[in-house]
Each structure stands twice: as C-alpha cells, then as structure tokens.
N, CA and C atoms as a LAMMPS dump frame, in Angstrom:
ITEM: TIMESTEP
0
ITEM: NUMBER OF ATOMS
162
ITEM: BOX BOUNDS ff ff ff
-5.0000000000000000e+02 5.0000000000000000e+02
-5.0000000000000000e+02 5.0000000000000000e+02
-5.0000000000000000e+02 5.0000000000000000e+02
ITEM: ATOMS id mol type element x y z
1 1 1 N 42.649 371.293 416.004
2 1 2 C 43.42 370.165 415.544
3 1 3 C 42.73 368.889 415.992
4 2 1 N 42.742 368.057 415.034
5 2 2 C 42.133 366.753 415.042
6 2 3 C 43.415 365.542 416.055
7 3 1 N 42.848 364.803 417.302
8 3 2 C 43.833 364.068 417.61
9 3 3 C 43.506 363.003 417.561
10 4 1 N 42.13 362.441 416.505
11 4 2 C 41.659 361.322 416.874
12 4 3 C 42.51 360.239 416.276
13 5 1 N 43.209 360.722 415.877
14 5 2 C 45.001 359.754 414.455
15 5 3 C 44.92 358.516 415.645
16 6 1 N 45.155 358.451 417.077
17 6 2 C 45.774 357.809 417.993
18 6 3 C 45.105 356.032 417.605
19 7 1 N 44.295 356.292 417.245
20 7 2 C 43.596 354.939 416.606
21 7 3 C 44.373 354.539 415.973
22 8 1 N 45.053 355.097 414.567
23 8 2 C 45.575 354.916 413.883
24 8 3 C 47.132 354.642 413.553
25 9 1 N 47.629 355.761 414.573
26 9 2 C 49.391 355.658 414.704
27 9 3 C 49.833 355.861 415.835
28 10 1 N 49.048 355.75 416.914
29 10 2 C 49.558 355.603 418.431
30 10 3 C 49.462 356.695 419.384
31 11 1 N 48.645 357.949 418.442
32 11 2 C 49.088 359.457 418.972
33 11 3 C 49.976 360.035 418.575
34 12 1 N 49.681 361.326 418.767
35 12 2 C 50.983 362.396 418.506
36 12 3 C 51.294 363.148 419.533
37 13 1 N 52.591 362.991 419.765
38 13 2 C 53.208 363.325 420.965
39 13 3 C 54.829 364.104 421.06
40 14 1 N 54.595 365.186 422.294
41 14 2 C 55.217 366.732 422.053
42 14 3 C 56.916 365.805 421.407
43 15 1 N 56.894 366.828 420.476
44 15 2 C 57.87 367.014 420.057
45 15 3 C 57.679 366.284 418.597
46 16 1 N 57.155 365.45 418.483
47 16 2 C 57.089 364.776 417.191
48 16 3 C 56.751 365.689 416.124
49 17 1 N 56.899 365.696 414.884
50 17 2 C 57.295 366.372 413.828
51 17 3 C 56.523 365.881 412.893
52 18 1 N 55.349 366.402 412.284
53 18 2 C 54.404 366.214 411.139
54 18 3 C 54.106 367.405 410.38
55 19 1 N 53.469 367.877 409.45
56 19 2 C 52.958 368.923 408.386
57 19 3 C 51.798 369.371 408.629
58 20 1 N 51.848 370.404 408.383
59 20 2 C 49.98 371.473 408.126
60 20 3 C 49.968 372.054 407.127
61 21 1 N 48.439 372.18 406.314
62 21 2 C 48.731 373.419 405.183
63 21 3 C 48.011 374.628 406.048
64 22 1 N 48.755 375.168 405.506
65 22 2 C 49.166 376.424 405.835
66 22 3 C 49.174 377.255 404.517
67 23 1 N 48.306 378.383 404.13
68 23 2 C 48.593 379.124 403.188
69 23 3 C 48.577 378.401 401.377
70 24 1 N 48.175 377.138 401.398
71 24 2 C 48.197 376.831 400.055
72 24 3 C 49.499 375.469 400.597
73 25 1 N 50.325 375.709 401.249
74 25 2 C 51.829 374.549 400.926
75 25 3 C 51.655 373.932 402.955
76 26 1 N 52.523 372.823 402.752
77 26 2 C 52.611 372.12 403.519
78 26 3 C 53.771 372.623 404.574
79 27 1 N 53.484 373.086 405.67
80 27 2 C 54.612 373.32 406.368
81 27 3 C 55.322 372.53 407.473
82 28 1 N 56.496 372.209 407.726
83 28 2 C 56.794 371.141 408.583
84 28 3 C 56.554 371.806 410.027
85 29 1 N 55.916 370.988 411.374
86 29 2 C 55.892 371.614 412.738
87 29 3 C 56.001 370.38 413.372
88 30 1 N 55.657 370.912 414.775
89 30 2 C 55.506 370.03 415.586
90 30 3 C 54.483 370.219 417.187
91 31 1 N 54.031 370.081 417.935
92 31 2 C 53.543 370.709 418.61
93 31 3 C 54.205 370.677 420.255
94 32 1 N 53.817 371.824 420.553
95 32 2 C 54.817 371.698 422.322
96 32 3 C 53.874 372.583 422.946
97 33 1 N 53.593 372.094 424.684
98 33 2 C 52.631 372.617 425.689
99 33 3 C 53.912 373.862 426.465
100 34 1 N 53.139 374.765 426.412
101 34 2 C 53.865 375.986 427.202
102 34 3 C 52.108 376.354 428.472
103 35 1 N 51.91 377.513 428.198
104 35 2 C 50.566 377.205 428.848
105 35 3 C 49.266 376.573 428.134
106 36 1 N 49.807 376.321 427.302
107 36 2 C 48.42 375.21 426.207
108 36 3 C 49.013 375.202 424.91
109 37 1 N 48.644 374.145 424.539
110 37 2 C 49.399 373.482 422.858
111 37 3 C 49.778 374.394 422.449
112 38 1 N 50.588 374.676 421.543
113 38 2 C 50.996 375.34 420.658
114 38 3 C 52.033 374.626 419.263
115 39 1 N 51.42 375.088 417.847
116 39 2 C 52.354 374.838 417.221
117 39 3 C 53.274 375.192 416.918
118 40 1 N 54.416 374.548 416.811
119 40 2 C 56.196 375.493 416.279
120 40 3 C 56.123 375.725 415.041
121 41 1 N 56.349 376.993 415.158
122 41 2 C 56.621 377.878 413.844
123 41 3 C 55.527 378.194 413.292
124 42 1 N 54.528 377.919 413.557
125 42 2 C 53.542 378.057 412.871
126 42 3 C 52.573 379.38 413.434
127 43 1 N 51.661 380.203 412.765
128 43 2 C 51.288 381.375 413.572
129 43 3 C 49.476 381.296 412.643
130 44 1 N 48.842 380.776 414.066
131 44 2 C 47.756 380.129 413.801
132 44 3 C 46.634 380.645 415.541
133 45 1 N 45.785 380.831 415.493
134 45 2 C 45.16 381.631 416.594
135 45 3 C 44.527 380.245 416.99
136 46 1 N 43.501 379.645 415.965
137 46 2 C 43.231 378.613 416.652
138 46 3 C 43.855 377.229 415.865
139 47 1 N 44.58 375.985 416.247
140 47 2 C 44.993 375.377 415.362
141 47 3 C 44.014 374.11 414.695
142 48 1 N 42.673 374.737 415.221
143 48 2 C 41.223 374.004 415.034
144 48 3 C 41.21 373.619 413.465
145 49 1 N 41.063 372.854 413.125
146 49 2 C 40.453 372.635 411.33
147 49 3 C 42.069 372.565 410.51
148 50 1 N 43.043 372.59 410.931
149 50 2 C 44.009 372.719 410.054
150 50 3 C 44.438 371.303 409.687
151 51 1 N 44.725 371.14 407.915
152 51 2 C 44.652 369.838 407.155
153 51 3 C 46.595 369.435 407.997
154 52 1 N 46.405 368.32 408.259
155 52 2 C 47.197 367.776 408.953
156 52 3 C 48.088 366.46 408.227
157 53 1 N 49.151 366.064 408.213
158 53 2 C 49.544 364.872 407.687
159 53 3 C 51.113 364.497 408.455
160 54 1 N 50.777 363.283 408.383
161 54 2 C 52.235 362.551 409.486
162 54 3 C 53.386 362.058 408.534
C-alpha cells in the first residue's frame, strides 16, 4: 500500500475508511494495527500494489 497520499490529504489514519479494488469492484475498508497493518475485511497477503481511492 501506497502512503505517500499524506502530501496530499494529510495521511491516512487507523480507522479512517477509504476503497480498494479488489477482484474487478471497489471495496469499502479501512486499515487497523494489530501486530502490523492490516486491512478490514479485506483478505489480501500483501496489501502492496492495491489501487486505492479516498
């Protein structure tokens, strides 16, 4: 996952709520630290390269 947005909209920060594609469609998540990032709901091994939108 790309975090360089922070230039742009201040960062993204736990709990906040943006989209990934996923599978062809846009799915709504958000991300939260347990022992390292993770996205909600989403079932992704690495969340490296995934198209992102706020």
């Amino acid at each position: 996952m790309r975090f360089d947005l922070a230039d742009y909209y201040g960062g993204l920060h736990c709990g906040q709520c943006f989209n990934v594609m996923v599978g062809g469609r846009w799915r709504p998540t958000g991300f939260e630290y347990a022992a390292d990032w993770y996205l909600v709901g989403i079932r992704a091994d690495d969340p490296n390269g995934l198209r992102a939108r706020i």
